[in-house]
N, C-alpha and C positions, 0 to 999 in steps of 0.2 A: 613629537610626531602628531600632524593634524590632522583630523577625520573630516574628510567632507558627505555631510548627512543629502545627499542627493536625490534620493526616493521622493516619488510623489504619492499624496494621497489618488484611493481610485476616484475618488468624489471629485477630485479639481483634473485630474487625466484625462474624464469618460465626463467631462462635461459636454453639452449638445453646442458645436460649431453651425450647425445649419438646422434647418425647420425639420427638415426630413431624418434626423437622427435624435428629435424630439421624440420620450417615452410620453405615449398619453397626449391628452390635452389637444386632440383632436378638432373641435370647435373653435376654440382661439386659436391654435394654429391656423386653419381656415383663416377666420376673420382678418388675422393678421398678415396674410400672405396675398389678399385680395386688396386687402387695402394700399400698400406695399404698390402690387403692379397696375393699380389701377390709378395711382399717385393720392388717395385721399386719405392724406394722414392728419390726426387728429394731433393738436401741439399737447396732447395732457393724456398719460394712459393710467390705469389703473388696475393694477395687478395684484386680485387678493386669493389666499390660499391657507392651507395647513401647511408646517415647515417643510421644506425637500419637496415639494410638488413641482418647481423650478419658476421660481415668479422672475429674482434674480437671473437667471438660465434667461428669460423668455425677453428681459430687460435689454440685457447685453447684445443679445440677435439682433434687436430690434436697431437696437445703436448702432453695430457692425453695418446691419440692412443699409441705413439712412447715408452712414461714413464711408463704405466701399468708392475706391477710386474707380473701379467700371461704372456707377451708376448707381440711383436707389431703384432697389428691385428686391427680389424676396430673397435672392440666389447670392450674395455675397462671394467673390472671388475666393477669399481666404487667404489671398499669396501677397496681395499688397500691402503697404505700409499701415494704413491705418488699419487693415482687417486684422494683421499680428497684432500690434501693438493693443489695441481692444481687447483680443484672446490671451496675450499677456499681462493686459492688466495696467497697463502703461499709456494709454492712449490720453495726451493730455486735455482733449476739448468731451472726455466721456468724466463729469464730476459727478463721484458715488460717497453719496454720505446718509452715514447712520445717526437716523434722529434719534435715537435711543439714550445717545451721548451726544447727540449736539440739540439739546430742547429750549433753550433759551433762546429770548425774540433775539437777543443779541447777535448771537450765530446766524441764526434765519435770517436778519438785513445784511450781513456781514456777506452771507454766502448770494443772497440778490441782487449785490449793488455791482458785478461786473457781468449781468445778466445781458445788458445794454451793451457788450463791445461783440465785436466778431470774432467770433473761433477762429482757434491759433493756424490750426492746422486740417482740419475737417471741415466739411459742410455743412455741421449741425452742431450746436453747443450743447450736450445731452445732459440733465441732470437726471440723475439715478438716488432716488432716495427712497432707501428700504426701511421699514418699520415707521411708517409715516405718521400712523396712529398717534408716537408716541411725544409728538411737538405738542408745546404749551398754547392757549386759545390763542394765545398775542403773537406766536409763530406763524399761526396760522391764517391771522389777520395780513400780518405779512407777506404772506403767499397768495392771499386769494385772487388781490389785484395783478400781480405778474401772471397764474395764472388764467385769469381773463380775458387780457391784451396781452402775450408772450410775443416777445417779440419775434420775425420771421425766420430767424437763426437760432432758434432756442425748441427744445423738444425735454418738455417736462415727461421723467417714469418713475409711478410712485407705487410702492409695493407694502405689502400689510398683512399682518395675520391676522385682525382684528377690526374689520371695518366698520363694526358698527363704535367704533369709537369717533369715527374722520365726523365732522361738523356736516352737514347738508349741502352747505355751501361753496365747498369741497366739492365734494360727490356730483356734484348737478354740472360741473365744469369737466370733467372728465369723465372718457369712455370708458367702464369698468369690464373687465375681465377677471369672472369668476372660475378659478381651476380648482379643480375637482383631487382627490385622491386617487393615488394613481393603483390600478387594481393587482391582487396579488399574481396575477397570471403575464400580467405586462411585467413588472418586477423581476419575476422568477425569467424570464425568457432574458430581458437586458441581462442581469447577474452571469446565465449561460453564456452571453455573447463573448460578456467581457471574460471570465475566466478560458473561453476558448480562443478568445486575442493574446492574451497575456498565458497562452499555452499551458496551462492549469487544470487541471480533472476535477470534477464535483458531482458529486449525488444528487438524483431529483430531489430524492427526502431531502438534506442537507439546505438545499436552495428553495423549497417550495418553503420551511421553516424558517430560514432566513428574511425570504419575502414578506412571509407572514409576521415576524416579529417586526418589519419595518412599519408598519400600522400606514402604509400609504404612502409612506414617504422615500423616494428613490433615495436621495442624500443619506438618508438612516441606512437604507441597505445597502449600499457601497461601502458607507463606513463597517456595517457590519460584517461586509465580505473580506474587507481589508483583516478586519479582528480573526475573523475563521482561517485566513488564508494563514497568520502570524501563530494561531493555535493549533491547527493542526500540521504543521509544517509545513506548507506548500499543498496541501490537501485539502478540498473540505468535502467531509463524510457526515451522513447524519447523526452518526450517535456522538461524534466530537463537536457538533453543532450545537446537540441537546444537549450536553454536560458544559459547553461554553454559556447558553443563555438559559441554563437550570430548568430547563423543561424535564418533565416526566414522562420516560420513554412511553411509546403505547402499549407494548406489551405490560407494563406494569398497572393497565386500568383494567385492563379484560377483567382478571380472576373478579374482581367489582362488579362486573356486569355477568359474569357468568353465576355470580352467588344471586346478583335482585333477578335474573333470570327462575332461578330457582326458589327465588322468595326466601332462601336457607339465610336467617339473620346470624344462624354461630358461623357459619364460612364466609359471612360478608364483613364481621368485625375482624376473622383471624386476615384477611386481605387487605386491612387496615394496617396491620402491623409490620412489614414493610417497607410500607412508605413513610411510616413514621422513622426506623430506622434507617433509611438513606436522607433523613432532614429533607423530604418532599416539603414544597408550598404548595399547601392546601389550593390555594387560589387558582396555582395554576393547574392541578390535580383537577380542577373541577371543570378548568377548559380545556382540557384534553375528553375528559370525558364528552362536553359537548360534542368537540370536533367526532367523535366515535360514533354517537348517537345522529348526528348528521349523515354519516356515512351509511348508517343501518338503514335508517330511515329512506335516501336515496335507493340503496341497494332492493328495500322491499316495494317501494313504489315508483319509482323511478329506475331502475338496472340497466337501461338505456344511457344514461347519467353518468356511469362511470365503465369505464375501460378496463381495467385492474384493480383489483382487489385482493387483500387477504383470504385466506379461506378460513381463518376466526372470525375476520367481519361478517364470512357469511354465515358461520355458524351462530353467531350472536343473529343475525336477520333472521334467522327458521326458531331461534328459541324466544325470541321477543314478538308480541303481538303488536302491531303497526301504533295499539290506543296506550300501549305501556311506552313505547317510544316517547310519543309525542308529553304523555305526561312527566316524564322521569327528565323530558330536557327541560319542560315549564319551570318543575322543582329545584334543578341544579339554576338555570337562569334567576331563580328568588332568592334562591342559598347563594349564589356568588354576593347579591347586595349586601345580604345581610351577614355573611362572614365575618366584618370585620368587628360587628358588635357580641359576637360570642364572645363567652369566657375566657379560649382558646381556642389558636386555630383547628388541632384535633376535633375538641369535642364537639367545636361550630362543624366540622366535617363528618362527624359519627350522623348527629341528627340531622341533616340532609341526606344521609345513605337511609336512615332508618326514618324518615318522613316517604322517602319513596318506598319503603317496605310497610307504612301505616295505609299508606292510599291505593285505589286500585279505578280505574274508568267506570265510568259508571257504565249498569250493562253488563261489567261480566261477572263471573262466579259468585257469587254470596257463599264469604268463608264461615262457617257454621262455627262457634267457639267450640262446641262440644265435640263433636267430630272433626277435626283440623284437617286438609288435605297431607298425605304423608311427604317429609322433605318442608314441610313452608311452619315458618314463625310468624303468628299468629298474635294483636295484642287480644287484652282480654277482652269479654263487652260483659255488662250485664246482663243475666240472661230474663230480667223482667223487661227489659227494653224489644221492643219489633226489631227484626231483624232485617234493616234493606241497608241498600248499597250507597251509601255517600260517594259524588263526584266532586272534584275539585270544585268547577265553578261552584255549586253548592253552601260546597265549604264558604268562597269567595265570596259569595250574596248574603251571606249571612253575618260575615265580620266587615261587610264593605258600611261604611257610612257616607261616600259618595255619591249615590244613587238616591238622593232622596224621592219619597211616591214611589219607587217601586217596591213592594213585595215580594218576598222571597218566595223561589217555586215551593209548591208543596209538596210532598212525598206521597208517594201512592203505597201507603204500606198496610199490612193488612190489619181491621177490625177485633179486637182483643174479646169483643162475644161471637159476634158472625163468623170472621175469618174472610169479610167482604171487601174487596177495594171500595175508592171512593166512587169510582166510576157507576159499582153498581149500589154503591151506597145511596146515590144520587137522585134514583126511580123514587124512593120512598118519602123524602125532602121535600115539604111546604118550598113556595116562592121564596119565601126568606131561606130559608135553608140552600136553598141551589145557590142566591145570588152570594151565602158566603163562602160557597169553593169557589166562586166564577171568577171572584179579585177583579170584578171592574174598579174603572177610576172615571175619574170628569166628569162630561155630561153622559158616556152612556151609564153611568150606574147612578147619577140622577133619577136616569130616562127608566132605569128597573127598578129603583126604589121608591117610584110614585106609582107603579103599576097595580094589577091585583090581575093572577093568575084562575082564568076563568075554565078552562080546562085544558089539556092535551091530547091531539088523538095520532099517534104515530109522529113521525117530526113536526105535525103543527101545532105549535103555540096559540090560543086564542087569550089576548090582555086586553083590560081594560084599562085607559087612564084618563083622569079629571081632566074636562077642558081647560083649566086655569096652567096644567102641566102642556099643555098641547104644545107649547115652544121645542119641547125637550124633545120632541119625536124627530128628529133631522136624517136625513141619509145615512149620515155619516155613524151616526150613535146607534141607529137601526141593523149596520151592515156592525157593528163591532159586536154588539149585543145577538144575534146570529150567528158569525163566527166563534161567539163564544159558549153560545148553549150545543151548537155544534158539537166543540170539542168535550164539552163533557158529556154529552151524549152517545157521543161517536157515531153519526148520523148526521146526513142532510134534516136541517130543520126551517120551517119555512117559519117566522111568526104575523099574527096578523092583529091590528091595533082596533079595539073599541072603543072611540072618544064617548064617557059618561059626565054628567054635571059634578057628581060628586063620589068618590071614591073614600071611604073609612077605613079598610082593614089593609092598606100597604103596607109593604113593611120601612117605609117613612113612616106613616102614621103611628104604627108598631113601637117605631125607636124614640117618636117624641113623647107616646102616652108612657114606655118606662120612665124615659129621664126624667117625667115630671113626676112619677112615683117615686124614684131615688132621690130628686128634687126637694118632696116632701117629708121625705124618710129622713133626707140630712135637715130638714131645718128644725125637726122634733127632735132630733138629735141635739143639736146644738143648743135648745131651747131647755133640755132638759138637763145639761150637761152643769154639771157642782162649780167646773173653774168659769166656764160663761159666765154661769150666774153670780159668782161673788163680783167677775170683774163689773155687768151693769150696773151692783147693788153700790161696787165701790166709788164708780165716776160715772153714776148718773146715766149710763150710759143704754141706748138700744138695736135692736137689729135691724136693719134697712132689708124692709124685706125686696124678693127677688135678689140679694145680695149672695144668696148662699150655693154654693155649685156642686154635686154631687161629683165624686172622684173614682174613677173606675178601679179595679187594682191593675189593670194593662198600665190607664196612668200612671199609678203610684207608682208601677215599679222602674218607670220611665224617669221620673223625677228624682226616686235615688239613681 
């Protein structure tokens, strides 16, 4: 007894026949449906994309377009000989070949040498060559000149996921068409089409998850509706959706976000344990969560945005503050990179729960160690330390070594005898003293550290600076240097410049007269030192003076 296997995949069924039943790809479509009725076709197309976006799809139309026996027009019949035979696959003057397996120049001259005769049966000799990228330099020496001069009967389409591979030379001879990912919302709607063609029920959840697992790619989610349709017998539901592509239902992230809601670290690890026992992946545990937190986020600021909702989603929106959203999605987006370098997936998955239970926006509550708010887990701090509020960025300027020149913000915390911020620490501060909260850089803390502070009266500045500095006074360095005694004054402050001959007590002047005190401090040092002096007594040897550099301990500690 013989079985004949007759099913079609949906991917090669619900492929697009006409322009107008293209998903996406609105632009090239356009372009190619104008050029088409307006007869200006280019003999070389180029068609690059991520897989299932339909570059192939976009190829074959075009060949169908060109070989219709009504006409070349954007609208192909469908019903004539060459329009079937195309759509089946069989059309002999449509030659589709995969460089992937045909890279050798051998192939490449072999397949251009009947470039030169007339098509069999069609009006256009088409070649369709997908994965074009992946021909050898000598291949494509081969091709350059056909493509250049192609002859009148010949319509090169070369398709690629990779084009910055194709040579220049290449590329400058054909018109490129870049197609885009096709979006989850077009995806999800085609999916509906077809299970309502092929008279089939599906869940929005089921298909909105399905869309989403196709990462952009239509071809992936036909195949993947074919696999849900096979799994769930003829159905596709979402929770058989999410047990086919191992997602973790949403209900199983809440109790997670209902414990960091409550800051409670014993209910947020026993909410751990669960997911450990149904063999969760972490990874995708932790994009679920995003997707959740997306959803809050809209719902508190956006509610406009969404149409339906849980009423846990919106119980999570009223118990999360807008500034814990947004940090708790930052966190998990750094914890997904860094997941795979934990010990384990678990424990990489504990300390990204319990990293968003360490940190909190800057701005809100200051958790007191000694007094804990009731309900929240709390780590410890020193209690000799000041007690303020660390923000992420914070955190992030202080371990960043990318930023070179800039300065980490400074913390406004309070004075361990006054009990004074810096702000009003500031009143009491020499010239030099203000200009080291102020963290100028360039020329304007040049243009403050040649100065001398002659007095203040309410926000006006009166300074003095040497003619020989007089360059450094510019607009520019004037308005930053303003802006910046401003803010730590918190006050409009106007300043006003008196060019003097000679200036002594800056606090440049200040920093050269120490260095050349520490200058001299290190060379009596050195001179008086027991291993110095045997080494001159032993090779004759002496000190070059000015040779010698005083070292800060900031340096030193920089150096280890």
């Amino acid at each position: 007894m013989s079985v004949t296997l007759s099913y079609q995949a949906l991917a090669r069924k619900w492929r697009p026949r006409r322009f107008d039943e293209l998903v996406g790809q609105a632009p090239v479509r356009r372009a190619l449906i104008n050029a088409l009725d307006s007869g200006r076709i280019h003999p070389a197309y180029l068609f690059t994309g991520t897989r299932g976006v339909g570059k192939t799809t976009l190829a074959r139309l075009l060949a169908k377009c060109l070989n219709c026996e009504q006409g070349v027009s954007s609208t192909p019949c469908g019903e004539c000989r060459s329009c079937r035979e195309i759509d089946e696959g069989r059309f002999i003057d449509l030659i589709e070949v995969d460089a992937a397996s045909r890279t050798k120049v051998e192939d490449t001259r072999e397949l251009l040498e009947n470039v030169q005769y007339a098509p069999v049966h069609g009006r256009y000799k088409v070649y369709l060559i997908d994965e074009v990228h992946m021909l050898s330099g000598h291949s494509f020496n081969a091709l350059l000149k056909t493509l250049e001069e192609p002859p009148a009967h010949v319509q090169f389409l070369l398709a690629t996921t990779d084009p910055q591979k194709l040579p220049a030379t290449i590329l400058s001879r054909c018109v490129q068409f870049a197609l885009r990912r096709i979006s989850d919302e077009d995806i999800a709607q085609h999916l509906s089409r077809v299970l309502q063609n092929e008279g089939m029920k599906g869940e929005p959840g089921g298909i909105r998850l399905l869309a989403s697992a196709a990462d952009g790619s239509l071809r992936d989610a036909l195949s993947l509706l074919d696999q849900a349709i096979a799994f769930g017998g003829g159905q596709v539901t979402e929770s058989e959706v999410r047990e086919m592509l191992g997602t973790v239902p949403r209900e199983a992230v809440f109790p997670l976000l209902h414990a960091l809601a409550k800051r409670d670290g014993a209910r947020l690890m026993a909410a751990v344990k669960p997911l450990d026992e149904m063999a969760a992946d972490y990874f995708l545990v932790l994009a679920e969560l995003l997707t959740v937190l997306h959803r809050v986020a809209l719902l508190q600021l956006v509610p406009s945005a969404l149409q339906e909702e849980s009423s846990e989603l919106h119980a999570l929106a009223a118990e999360f503050s807008p500034q814990d959203v947004q940090l708790f999605y930052q966190i998990i987006l750094i914890g997904r990179r860094d997941l795979p370098f934990a010990a384990d997936p678990r424990s990489g998955f504990e300390m990204i729960l319990l990293r968003m239970l360490a940190f909190q926006p800057a701005g809100d509550e200051v958790i007191d160690p000694g007094h804990p708010p009731k309900g929240r887990d709390v780590l410890p701090k020193s209690s000799s330390q000041p007690a303020f509020s660390l923000s992420l960025k914070d955190e992030q300027n202080r371990g960043s070594k990318g930023h070179k020149g800039e300065a980490p913000p400074t913390p406004s915390f309070p004075s361990e005898e006054t009990g004074q911020t810096n702000d009003a620490i500031a009143d009491t501060l020499d010239w030099a003293g203000r200009l080291s909260l102020l963290k100028l850089r360039g020329l304007t803390a040049e243009l403050a550290s040649h100065c001398v502070l002659e007095s203040i009266d309410g926000g006006r500045y009166r300074l003095s600076l040497a003619r020989k500095f007089e360059g450094l006074l510019t607009e520019t360095s004037k308005k930053r240097l303003t802006e910046a005694l401003a803010k730590l004054d918190g006050q409009s402050v106007r300043l006003e410049f008196r060019v003097v001959e000679e200036n002594e007590d800056t606090p440049a002047a200040q920093r050269e007269r120490e260095a050349a005190r520490n200058r001299m401090e290190a060379e009596k040092a050195i001179e008086n030192d027991v291993l110095v002096g045997a080494l001159k007594e032993r090779f004759n040897g002496k000190i070059i003076p000015g040779s010698i550099e005083a070292v800060s301990d900031e340096e030193r500690s920089k150096q280890r």
